[in-house]
C-alpha positions as CSV (number, residue, x, y, z in Angstrom):
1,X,119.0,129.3,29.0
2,X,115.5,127.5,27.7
3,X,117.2,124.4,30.0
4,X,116.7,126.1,33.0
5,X,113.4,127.3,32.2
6,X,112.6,124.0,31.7
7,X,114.0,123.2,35.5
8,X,112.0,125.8,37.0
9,X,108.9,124.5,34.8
10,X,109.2,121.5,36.0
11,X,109.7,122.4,39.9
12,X,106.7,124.2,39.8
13,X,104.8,121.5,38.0
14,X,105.4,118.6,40.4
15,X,105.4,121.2,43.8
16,X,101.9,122.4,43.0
17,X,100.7,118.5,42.3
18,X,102.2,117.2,45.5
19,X,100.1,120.1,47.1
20,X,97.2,118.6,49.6
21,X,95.6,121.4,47.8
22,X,96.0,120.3,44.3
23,X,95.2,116.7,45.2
24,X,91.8,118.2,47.3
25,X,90.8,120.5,44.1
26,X,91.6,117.9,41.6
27,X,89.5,114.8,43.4
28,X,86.8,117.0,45.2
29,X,86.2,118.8,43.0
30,X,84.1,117.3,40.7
31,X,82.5,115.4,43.1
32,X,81.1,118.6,45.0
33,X,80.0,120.1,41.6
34,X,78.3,116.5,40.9
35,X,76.7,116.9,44.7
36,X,75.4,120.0,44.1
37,X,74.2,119.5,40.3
38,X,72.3,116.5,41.9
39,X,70.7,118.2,44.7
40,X,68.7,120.5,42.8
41,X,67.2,117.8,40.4
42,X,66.7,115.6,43.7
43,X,64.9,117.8,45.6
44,X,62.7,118.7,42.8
45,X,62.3,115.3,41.6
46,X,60.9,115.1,45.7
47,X,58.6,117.9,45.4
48,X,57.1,116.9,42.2
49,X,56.3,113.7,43.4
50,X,54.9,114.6,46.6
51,X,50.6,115.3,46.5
52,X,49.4,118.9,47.5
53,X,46.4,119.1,49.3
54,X,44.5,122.2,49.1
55,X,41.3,123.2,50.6
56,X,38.9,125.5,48.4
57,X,36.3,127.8,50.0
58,X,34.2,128.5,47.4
59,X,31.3,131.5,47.8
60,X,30.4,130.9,44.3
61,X,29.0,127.8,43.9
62,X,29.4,127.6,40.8
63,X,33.7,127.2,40.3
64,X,34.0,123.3,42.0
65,X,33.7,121.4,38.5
66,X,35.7,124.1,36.5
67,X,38.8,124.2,38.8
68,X,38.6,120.1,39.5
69,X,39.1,120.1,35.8
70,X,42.4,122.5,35.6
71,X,43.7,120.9,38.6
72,X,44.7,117.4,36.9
73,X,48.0,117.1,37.2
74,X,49.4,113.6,37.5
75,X,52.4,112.2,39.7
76,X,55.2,109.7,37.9
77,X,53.0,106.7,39.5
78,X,49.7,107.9,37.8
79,X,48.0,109.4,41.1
80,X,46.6,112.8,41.4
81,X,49.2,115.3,42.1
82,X,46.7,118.0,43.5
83,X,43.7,116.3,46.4
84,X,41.4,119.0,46.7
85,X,38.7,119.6,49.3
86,X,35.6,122.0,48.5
87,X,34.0,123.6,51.4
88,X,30.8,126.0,51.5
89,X,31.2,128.7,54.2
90,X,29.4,127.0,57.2
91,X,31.8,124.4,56.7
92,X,34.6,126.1,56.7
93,X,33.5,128.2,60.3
94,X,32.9,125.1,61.5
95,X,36.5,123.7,60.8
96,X,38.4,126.6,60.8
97,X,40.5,125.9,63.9
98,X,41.4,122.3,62.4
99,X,42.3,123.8,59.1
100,X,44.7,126.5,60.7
101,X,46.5,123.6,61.9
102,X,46.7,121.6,59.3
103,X,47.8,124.7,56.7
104,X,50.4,125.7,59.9
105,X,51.6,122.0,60.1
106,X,52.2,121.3,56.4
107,X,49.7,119.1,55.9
108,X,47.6,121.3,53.6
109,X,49.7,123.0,50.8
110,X,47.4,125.8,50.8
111,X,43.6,126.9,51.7
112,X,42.2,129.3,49.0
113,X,38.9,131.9,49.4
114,X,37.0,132.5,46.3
115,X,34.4,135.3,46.7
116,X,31.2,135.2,45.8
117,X,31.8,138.0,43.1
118,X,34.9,136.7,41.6
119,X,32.6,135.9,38.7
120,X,31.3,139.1,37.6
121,X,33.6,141.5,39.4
122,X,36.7,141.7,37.2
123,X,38.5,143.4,40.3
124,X,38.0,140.8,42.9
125,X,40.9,139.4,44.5
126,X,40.9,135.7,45.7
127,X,42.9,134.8,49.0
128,X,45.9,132.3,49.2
129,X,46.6,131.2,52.5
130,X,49.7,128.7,53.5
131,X,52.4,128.7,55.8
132,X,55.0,129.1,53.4
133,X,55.2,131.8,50.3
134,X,58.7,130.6,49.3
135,X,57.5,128.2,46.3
136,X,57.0,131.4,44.1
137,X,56.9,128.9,40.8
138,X,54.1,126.8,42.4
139,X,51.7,129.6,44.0
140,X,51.9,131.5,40.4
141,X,50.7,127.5,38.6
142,X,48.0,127.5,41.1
143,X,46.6,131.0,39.8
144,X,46.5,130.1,37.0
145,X,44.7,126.8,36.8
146,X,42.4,129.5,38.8
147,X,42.2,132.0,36.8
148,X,41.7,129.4,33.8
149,X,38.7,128.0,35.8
150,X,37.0,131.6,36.7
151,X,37.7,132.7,32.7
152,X,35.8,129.2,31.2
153,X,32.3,130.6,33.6
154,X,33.1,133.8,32.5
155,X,33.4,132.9,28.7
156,X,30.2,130.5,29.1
157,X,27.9,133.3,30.8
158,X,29.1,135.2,27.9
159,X,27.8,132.8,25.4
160,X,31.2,131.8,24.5
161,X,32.7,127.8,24.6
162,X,35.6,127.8,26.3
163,X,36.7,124.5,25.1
164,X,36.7,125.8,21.4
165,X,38.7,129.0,22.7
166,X,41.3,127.0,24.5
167,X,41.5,124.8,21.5
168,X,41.7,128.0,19.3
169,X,44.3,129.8,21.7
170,X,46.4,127.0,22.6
171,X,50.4,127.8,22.2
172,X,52.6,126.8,19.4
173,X,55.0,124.3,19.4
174,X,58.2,126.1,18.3
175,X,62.1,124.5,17.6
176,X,65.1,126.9,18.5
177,X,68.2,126.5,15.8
178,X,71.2,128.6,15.2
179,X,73.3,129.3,12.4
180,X,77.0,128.7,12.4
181,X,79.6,128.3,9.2
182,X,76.6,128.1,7.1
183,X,74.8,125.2,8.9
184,X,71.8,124.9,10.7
185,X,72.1,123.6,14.4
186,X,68.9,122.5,16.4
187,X,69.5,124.0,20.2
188,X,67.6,124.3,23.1
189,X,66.7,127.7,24.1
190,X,69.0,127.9,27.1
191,X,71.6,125.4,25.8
192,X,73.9,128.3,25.0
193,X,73.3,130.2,27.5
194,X,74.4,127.2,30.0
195,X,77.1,125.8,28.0
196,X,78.3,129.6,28.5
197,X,77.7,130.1,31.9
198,X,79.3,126.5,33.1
199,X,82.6,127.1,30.9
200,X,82.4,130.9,32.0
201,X,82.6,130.0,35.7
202,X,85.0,127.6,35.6
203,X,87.2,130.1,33.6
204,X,86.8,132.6,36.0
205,X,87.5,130.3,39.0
206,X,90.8,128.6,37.8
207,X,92.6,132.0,36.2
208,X,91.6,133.3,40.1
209,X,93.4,130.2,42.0
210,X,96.1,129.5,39.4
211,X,96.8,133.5,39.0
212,X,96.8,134.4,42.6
213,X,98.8,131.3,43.5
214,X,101.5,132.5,41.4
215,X,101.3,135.9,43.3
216,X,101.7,134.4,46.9
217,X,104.3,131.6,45.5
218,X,106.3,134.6,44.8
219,X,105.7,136.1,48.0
220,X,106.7,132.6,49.8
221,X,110.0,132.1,48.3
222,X,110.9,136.4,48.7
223,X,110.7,136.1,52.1
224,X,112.3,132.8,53.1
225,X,114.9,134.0,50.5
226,X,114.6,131.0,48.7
227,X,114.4,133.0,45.4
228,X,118.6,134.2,46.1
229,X,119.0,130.5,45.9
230,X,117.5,129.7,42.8
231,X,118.9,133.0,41.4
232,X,122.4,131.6,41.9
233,X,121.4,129.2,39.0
234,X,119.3,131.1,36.6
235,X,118.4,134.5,35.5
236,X,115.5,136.6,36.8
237,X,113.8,135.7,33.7
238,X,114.1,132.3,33.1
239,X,112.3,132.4,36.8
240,X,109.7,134.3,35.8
241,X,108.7,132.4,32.9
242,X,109.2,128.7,34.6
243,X,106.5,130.3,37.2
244,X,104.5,131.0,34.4
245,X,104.2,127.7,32.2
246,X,104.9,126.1,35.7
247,X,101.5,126.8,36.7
248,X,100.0,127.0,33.3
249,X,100.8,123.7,32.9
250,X,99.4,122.5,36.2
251,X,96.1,124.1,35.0
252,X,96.4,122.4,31.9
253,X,96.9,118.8,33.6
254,X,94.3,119.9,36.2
255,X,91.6,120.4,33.3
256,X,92.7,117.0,31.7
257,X,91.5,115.2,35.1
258,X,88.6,117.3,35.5
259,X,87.4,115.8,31.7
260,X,87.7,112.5,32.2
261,X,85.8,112.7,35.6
262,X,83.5,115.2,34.3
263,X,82.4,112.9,31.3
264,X,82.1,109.8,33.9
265,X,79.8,112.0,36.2
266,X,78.1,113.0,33.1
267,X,77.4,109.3,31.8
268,X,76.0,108.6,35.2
269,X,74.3,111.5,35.6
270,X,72.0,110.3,32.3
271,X,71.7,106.6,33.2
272,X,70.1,107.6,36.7
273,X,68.0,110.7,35.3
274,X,67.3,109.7,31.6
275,X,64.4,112.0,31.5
276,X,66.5,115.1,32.1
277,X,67.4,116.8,28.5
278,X,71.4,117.2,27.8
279,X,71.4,121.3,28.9
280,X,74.8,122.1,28.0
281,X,77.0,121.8,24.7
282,X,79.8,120.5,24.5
283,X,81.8,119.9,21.5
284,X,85.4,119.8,20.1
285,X,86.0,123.5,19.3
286,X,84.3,124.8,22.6
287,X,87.1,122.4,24.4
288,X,89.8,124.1,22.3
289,X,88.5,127.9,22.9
290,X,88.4,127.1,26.4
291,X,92.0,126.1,26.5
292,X,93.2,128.6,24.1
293,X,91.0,131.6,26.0
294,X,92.3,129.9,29.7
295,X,95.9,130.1,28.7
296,X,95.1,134.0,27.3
297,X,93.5,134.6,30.4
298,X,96.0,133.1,32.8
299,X,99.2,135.1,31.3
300,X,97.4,138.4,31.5
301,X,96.1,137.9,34.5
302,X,98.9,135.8,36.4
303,X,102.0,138.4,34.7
304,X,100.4,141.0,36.5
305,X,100.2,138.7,40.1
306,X,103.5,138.3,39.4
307,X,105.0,142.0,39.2
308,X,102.9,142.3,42.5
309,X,104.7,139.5,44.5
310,X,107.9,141.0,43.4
311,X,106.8,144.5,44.8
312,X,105.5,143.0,48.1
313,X,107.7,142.2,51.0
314,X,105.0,141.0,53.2
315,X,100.9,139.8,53.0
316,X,99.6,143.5,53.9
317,X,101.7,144.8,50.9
318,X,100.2,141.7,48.6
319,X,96.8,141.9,49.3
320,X,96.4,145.6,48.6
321,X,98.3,145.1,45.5
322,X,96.4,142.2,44.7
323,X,93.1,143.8,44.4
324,X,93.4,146.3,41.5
325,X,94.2,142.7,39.7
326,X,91.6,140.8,40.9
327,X,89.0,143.5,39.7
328,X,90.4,143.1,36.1
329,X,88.7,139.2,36.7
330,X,86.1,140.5,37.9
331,X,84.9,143.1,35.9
332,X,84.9,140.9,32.6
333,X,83.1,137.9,34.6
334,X,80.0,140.6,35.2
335,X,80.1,141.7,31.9
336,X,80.3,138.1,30.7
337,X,76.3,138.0,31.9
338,X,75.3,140.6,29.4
339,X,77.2,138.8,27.0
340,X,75.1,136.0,27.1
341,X,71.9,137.2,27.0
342,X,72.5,139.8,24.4
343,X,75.8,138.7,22.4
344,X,75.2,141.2,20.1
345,X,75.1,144.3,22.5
346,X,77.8,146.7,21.0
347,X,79.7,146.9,24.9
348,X,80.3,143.2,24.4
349,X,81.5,143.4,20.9
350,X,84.1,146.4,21.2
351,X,85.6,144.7,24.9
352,X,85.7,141.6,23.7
353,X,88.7,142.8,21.4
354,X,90.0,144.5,24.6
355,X,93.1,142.6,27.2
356,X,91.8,141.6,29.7
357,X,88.1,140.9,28.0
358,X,88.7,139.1,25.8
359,X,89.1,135.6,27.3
360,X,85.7,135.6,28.7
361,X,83.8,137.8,26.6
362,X,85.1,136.7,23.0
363,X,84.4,132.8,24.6
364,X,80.3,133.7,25.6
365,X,80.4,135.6,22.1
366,X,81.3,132.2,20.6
367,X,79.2,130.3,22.5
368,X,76.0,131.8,22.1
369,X,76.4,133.5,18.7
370,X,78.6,133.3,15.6
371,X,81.2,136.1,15.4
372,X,83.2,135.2,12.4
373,X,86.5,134.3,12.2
374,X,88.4,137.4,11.3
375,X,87.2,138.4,14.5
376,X,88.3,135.4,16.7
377,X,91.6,135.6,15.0
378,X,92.4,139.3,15.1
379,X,90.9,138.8,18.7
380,X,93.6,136.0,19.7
381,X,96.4,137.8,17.9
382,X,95.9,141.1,19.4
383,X,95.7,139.5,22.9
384,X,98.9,137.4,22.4
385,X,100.9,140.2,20.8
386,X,99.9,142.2,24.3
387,X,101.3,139.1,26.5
388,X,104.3,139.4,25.5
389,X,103.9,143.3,26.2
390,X,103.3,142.9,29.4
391,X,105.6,140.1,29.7
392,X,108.5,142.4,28.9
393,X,106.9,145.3,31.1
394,X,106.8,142.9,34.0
395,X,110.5,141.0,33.5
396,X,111.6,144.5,34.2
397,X,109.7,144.9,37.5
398,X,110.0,141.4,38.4
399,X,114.2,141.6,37.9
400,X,114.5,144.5,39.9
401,X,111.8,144.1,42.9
402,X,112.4,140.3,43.2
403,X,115.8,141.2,45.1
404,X,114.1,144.3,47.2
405,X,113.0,143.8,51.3
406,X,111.7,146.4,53.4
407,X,109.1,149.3,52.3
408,X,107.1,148.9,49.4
409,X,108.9,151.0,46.6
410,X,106.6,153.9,45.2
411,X,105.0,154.3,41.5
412,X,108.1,156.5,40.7
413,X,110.7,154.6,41.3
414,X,109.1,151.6,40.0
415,X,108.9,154.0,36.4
416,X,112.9,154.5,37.1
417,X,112.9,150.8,36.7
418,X,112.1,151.4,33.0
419,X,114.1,153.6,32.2
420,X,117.4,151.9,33.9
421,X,116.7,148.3,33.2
């Protein structure tokens, strides 16, 4: 009997390889995930290099020396980042149709206002005008080097240096660790929280694909009555579990690729952009949750795909049976999010012990923080010992609905199953 398992193991395994899909996912793959980790640090390696001009109307007459100061940035070839141009009111009248152009154009970043009572009246408002309010990040830097420049001629009217309150004020360096099986690991802040969100993704991602391929692979050979052949030779459960580890496996081998390109991409990625800082972890036992909470998630998840290819005759039928399972994916990968920016939230703890949870949950719980490992084993154990519930809850559906065409048999008569089978 485990021999012809092993036949229908294998015939999924080299079908789903031979795909154009598999070979598309497998090679693609990374690259697109390389193109688009790239574009981000590109196009803000392009905006940081490029100089902002900004033009400063300034009623005060007293701000020019004071912002010039908190406006020193520097670009990567030693140049100013910020060219600012200082204009009394006349001035501005007088070029006011010019400098509409320019701002509309592009060619000024932005043209400021700073009334004459900014100084003294605590509730004046300056005015930022540009042609774009999309750089959110950028136009909230700019009010502050502002407001640092108004608060230094505040503080010296006052009586007060504001060079010995900067140097008084100014923030504290501070090192992020975490403790883990008694040792101390430096980390930076959102190290964790990336490492969990990158491995997270991908989890969610593959058990979707590999799950729901199972679901319409099962559809496939119902219809085109392929499954009576393959019946002739083996019994409804040796099917049913060759599907299973079929495409398991193909995961498995499809993970393998993904890590060898992964860590090539990943070596490149630091030789071209050595200034960038390593933002996700990843180490032996993170590899080895992933796998173990991927295969967890990927028999839950794909058994009950499975009972709902044998109870379709047709794609209508799949799809609407399809969905109740796909929000059992869907539902952990939201709460996932809450997992990794509190870890320690009670909700996480208590469904990270529950099916269907567990896999992506109990993996952002270890992670980002340090459950111990009573509760990653109990967690595993618990998870495994309901596979193989299910598994025997869905060989029963799966032996009598692989065999059945026409309407969609009803919630009764699929509980008949039970209790005849």
């Amino acid at each position: 009997m485990f021999n012809k398992a092993l036949v229908i193991i294998k015939r999924e395994f080299m079908v789903k390889i031979k795909s154009k899909y598999f070979i598309f996912a497998t090679i693609l793959g990374p690259v697109i995930m390389f193109l688009i980790s790239i574009a981000p640090i590109f196009f803000m390696r392009m905006s940081k290099e490029q100089s902002q001009t900004i033009v400063f109307v300034d009623k005060t007459e007293e701000l020019v020396q004071y912002v010039e100061k908190n406006f020193n940035d520097k670009l990567s070839t030693g140049e100013n980042k910020f060219e600012l141009i200082f204009l009394d009111e006349p001035e501005y009248y007088e070029n006011e149709e010019d400098i509409m152009k320019n701002l509309e154009s592009g060619k000024y970043k932005a043209l400021i206002e700073l009334p004459d009572d900014i100084i003294d009246n605590y509730n004046a408002e300056i005015t930022y005008l540009s042609n774009s309010l999309g750089d959110i990040e950028s136009i909230e830097s700019i009010k502050r080097k502002i407001s640092y420049a108004i608060g230094s001629v505040r503080m010296k009217n006052e009586g007060i240096d504001p060079e010995k309150i900067n140097l008084l004020t100014s923030p504290v360096s501070m090192k992020t660790s975490r403790i883990q099986k008694g040792k101390v690991e430096t980390k930076n802040l959102a190290q964790d929280f990336l490492t969990a969100y990158v491995f997270v993704f991908i989890l969610y991602i593959t058990t979707i694909l590999y799950s729901t391929s199972i679901l319409y692979g099962v559809l496939e050979e119902k219809t085109s009555r392929v499954i009576e052949v393959l019946l002739s030779s083996c019994n409804t459960f040796d099917m049913m579990m060759g599907k299973l580890f079929g495409a398991g496996s193909v995961g498995l081998f499809q993970f393998f690729i993904w890590g060898i390109l992964g860590g090539g991409i990943f070596f490149y990625v630091k030789k071209m952009f050595p200034e960038i800082p390593v933002m996700i972890s990843i180490t032996p036992s993170v590899l080895i949750y992933f796998l173990i909470f991927f295969l967890m998630g990927f028999f839950q998840y794909s058994t009950m795909f499975l009972a709902a290819g044998a109870l379709s005759s047709n794609q209508d039928d799949a799809k609407q049976l399809a969905q109740p399972v796909t929000m059992l994916i869907i539902l952990p990968f939201i709460v996932s999010f809450l997992g990794m920016n509190d870890p320690g939230n009670p909700i996480v703890q208590v469904l990270s012990f529950i099916p269907f949870f567990t896999p992506m949950l109990m993996f952002v719980r270890i992670t980002v923080s340090s459950p111990t490992v009573l509760e990653i084993i109990f967690s595993v154990l618990l998870n495994f010992v309901f596979i193989f519930f299910i598994l025997f809850l869905v060989s029963k559906i799966y032996r009598t609905g692989i065999l059945m065409y026409g309407k969609r048999p009803t919630f009764k008569e699929v509980i008949k199953w039970f209790q005849y089978s």
